[in-house]
C-alpha positions in Angstrom: 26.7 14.9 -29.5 27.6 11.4 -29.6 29.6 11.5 -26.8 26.7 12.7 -24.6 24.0 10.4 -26.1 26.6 7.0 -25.5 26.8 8.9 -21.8 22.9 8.8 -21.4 22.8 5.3 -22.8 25.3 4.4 -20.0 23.5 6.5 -17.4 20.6 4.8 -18.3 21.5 1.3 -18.3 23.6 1.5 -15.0 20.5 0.8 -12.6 19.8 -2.3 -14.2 23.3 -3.4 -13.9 23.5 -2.5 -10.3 20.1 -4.8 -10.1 21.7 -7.7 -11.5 24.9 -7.5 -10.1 22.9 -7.2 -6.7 20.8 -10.2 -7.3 23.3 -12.1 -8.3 25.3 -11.2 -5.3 22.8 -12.0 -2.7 21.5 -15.4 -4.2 25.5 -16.4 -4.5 25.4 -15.8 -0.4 22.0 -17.6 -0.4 23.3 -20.6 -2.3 26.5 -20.5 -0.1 24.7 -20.4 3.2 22.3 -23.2 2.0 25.2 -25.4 1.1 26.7 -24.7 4.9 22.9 -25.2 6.4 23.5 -28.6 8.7 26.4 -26.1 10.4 23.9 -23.0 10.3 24.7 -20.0 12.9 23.1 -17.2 14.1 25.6 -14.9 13.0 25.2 -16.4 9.3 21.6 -16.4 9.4 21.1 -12.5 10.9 23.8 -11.7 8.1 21.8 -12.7 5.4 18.0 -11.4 7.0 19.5 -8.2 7.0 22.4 -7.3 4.6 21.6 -4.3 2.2 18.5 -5.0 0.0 17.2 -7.8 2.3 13.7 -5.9 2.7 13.3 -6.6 -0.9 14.4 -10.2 -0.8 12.8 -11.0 2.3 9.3 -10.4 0.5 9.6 -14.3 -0.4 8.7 -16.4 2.6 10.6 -19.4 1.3 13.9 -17.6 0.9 13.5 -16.3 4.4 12.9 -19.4 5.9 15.4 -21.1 3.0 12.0 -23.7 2.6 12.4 -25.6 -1.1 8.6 -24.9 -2.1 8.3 -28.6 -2.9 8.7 -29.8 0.8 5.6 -30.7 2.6 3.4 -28.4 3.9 4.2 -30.1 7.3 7.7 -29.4 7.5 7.1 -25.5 7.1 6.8 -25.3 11.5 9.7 -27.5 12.0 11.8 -25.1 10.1 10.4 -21.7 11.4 11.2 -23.0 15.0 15.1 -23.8 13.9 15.3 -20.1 12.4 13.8 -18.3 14.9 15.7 -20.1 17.6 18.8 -19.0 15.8 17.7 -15.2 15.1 16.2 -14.9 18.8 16.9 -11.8 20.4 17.4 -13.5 24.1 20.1 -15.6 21.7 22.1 -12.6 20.4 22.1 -10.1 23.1 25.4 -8.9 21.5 23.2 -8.1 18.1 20.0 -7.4 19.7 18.8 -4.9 17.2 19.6 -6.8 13.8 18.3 -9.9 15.8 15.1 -8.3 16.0 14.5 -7.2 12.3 15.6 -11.3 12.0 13.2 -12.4 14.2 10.5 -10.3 12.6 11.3 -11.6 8.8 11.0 -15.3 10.3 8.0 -14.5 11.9 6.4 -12.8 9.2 7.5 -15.2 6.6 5.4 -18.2 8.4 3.0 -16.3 9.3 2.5 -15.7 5.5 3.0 -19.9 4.9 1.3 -21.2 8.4 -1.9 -21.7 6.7 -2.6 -23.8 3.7 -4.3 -20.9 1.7 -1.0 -18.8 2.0 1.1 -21.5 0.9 -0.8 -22.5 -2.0 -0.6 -18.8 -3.0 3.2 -18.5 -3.0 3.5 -21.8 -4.6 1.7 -20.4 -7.3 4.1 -17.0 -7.5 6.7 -19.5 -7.5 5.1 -21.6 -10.7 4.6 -18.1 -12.7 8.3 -17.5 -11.9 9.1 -20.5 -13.8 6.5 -19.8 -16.5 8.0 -16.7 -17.2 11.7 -18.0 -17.3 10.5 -20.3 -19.8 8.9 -17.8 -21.7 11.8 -15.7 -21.4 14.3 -18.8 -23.1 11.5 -19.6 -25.4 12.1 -16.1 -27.1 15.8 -15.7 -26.8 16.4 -19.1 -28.4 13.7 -17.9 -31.2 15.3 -14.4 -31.9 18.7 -16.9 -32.4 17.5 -19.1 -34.7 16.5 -16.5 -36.5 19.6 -14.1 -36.6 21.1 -18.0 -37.6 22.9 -18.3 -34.2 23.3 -21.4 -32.3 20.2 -21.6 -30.1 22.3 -22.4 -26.7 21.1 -19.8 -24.0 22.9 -19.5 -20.3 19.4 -20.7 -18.8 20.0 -24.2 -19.9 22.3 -25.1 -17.3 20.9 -25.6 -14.3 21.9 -23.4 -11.9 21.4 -19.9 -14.1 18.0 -21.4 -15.0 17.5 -21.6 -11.3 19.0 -18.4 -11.0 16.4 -16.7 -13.6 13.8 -18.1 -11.6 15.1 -16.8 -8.3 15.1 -13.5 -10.0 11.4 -13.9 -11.4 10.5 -14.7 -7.7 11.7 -11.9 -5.8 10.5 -9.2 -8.7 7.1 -11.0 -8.8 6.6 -10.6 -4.8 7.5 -7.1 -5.4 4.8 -6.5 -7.5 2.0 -8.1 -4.9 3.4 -6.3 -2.0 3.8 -2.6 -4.1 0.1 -3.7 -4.6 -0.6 -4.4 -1.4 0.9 -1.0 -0.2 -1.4 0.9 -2.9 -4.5 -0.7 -2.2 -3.1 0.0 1.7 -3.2 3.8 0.6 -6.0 3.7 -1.3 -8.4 2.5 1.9 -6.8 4.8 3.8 -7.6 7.8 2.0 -11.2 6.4 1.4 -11.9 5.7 5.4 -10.1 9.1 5.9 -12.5 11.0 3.2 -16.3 9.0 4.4 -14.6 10.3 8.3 -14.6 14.0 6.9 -17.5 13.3 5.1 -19.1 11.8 8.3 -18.3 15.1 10.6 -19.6 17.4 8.2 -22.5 15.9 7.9 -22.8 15.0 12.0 -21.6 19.1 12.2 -24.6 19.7 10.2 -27.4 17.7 12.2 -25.4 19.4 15.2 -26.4 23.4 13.1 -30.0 22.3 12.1 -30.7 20.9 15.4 -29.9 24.1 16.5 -31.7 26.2 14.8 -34.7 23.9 15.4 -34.4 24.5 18.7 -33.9 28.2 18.6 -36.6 29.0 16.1 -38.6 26.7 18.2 -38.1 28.9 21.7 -38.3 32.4 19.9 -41.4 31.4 17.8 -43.8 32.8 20.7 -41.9 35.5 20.9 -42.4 36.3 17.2 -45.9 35.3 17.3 -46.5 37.8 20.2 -44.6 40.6 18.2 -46.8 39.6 15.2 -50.0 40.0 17.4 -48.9 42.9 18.9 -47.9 44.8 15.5 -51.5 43.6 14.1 -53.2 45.4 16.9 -51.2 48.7 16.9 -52.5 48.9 13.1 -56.2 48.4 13.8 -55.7 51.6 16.4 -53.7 53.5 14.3 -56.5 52.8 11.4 -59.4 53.6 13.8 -57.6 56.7 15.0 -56.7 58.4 11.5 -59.2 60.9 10.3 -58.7 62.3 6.6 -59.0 66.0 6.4 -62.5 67.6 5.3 -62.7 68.6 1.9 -62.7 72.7 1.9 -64.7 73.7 -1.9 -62.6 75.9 -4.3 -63.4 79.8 -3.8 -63.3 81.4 -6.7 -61.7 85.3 -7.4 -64.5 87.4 -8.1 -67.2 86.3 -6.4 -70.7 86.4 -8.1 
């Protein structure tokens, strides 16, 4: 029994492992291309805009288009142009599909950052990735302290604290764009239910016009058969003539 319940335990806690070891896969290759970015290639770039789980990470605009968030809001165009230059179809002929999915993160990604309104917004994803990660520390050092531990946590050094926050990030953009695709569904089935609801009731202006009409062109008709019925009972009521009434005759006689 205890056998299978450590089993379960270790069922159980393998997808988050995977998820972590994942993460910190792709934002070692994300650090590692960043540090390599003045000699930046297209094969690099397509690489990382489409390896396994990019979908997910590509939800953050700023890791797509590798923008620090503190940059000016100017400087968001003069990057799109080098990465889209660089994951151009016409420029990889010899990886025209992957190209494409490239191209269509970039573009997507400034779309989401061309206007002040959208940036502002991620910023702000950004900030309550860092609020969280703070949070997060807050409590791990507290739950130290009190088990009398030294109150040291991984997150202090810089890079696993930026690392946390990467993580944060990408799980927080998740959330806004599962809730996008919900609300997505959610209109859907509404426009598709008033559309039913719409030719049922246009079906049944369509039936009571109808019968409008037909009542409408058979009512002489019926008025006529009326008419005709009421004067075949006057006859039939002049015509009748109930039998004479014959007196009794009784046996005997007087």
């Amino acid at each position: 029994m205890a056998a299978s319940e450590e089993s379960a335990t270790s069922e159980s806690s393998k997808p988050e492992t995977d998820t972590n070891e994942t993460f910190n896969e792709f934002y070692s290759e994300v650090k590692e291309i960043e540090k390599r970015d003045s000699v930046l290639t297209s094969s690099q770039q397509i690489n990382r805009l489409t390896r396994p789980g990019a979908t997910y990470f590509n939800l953050n605009p700023f890791d797509v288009l590798q923008l620090d968030p503190e940059l000016p809001f100017a400087d968001i165009k003069k990057r799109y142009r080098q990465m889209s230059i660089l994951v151009h179809p016409d420029k990889n002929p010899d990886d025209l599909e992957r190209a494409q999915k490239s191209f269509e993160a970039v573009n997507k990604a400034y779309k989401t950052l061309e206007n002040e309104e959208g940036y502002r917004r991620c910023k702000e994803i950004i900030e309550e990735a860092k609020s969280r990660t703070d949070e997060m520390m807050k409590q791990k050092k507290k739950q130290l302290k009190k088990e009398g531990k030294p109150v040291d946590v991984p997150e202090d050094l810089l890079e696993k604290y930026q690392h946390a926050v990467y993580v944060q990030t990408c799980k927080l953009f998740a959330d806004l764009e599962r809730m996008r695709q919900e609300r997505e569904t959610k209109e859907m089935h509404e426009r598709k239910r008033k559309a039913e609801e719409e030719i049922v009731e246009e079906e049944g202006k369509k039936l009571n016009a109808e019968w409008k009409k037909n009542y409408e062109e058979s009512r002489a008709g019926r008025v006529d058969s009326w008419r005709s019925w009421k004067s075949a009972g006057k006859k039939s009521k002049k015509s009748f003539k109930p039998p004479k009434h014959k007196a009794e005759s009784r046996l005997g006689g007087e």
